[in-house]
C-alpha positions as CSV (number, residue, x, y, z in Angstrom):
1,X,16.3,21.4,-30.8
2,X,17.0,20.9,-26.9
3,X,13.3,21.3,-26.4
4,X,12.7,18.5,-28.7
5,X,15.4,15.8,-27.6
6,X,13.9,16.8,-23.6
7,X,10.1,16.0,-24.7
8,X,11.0,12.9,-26.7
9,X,12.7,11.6,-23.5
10,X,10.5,12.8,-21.2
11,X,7.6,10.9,-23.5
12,X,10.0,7.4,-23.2
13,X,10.7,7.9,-19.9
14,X,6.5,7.9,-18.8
15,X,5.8,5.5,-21.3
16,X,8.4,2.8,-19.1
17,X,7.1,3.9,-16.2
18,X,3.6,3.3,-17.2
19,X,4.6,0.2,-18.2
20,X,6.1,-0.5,-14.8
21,X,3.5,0.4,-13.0
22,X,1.0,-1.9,-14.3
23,X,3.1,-4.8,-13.9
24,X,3.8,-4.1,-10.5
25,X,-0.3,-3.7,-9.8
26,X,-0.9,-7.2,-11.3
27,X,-1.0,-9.6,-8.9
28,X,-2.2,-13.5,-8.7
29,X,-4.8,-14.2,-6.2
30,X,-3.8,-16.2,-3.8
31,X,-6.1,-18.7,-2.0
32,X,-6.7,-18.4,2.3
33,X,-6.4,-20.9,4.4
34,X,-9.4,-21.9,6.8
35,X,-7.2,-20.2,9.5
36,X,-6.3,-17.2,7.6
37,X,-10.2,-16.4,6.7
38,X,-10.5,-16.7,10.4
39,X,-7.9,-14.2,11.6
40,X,-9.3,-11.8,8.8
41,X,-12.4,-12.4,10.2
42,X,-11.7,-11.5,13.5
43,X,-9.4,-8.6,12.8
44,X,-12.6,-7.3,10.6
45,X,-15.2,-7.8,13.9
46,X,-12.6,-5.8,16.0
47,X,-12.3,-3.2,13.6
48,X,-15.7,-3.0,13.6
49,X,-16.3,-2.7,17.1
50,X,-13.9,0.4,17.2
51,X,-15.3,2.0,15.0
52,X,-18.8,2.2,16.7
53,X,-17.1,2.7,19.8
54,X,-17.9,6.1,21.6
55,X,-14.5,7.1,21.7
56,X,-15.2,10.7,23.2
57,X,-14.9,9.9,26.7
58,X,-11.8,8.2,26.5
59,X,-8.4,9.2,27.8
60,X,-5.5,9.9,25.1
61,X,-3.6,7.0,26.1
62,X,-6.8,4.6,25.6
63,X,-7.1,6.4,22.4
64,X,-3.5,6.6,21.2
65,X,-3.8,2.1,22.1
66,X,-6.9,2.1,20.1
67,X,-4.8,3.9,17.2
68,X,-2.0,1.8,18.1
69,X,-4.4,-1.5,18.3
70,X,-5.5,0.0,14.9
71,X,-2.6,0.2,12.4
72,X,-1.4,-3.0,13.7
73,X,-4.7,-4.9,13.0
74,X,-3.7,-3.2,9.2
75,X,-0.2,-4.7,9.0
76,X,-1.7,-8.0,9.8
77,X,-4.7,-7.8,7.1
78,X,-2.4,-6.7,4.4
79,X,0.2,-9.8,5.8
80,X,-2.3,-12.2,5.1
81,X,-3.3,-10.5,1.5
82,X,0.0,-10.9,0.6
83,X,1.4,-9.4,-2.8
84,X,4.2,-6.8,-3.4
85,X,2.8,-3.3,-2.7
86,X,5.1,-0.5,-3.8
87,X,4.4,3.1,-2.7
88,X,4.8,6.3,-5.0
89,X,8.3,7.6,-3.3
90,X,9.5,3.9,-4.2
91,X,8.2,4.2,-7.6
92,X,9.6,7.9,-8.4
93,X,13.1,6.6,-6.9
94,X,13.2,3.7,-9.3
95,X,12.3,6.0,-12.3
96,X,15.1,8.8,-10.8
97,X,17.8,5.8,-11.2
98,X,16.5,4.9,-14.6
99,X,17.1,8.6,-15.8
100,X,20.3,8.1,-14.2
101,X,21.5,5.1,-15.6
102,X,19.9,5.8,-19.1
């Protein structure tokens, strides 16, 4: 009987959390300004340019800038996207407090 009353609410609980996760990939697309497409446009030529750079005879403080450089070109880019974006420990955190609270 145990078994039964765990699968049932482990069969609600993914069907929610199914359901949450779609809504939180839906997203409205949002127009860019002139000066947004720009910035995006440049961050995309520079990332470019790294990327065919020959990066083997640099130093590993020019490389760990270039990293650096790198992920901060990403924060801006995904800035300028906007939207919510919710990673997988958020996700399995709000499903632990909805087992929880249920």
């Amino acid at each position: 009987m145990k078994k039964l009353i765990y699968s049932l609410t482990l069969i609600f609980m993914l069907g929610i959390s199914v359901n949450t996760v779609s809504a939180a990939t839906t997203k409205d697309k949002v127009e860019m300004t002139v000066e947004q497409k720009a910035q995006l446009e440049r961050i995309t030529n520079r990332v470019e340019e790294i990327k065919s750079m020959d990066k083997s005879n640099l130093s590993r403080a020019e490389k760990k800038e270039l990293r650096k450089e790198l992920k901060e070109m990403k924060h801006q880019a995904r800035a300028l996207g906007g939207g919510v974006y919710l990673s997988v420990g958020a996700i399995i955190i709000i499903i632990l407090v909805l087992i929880l609270v249920l």
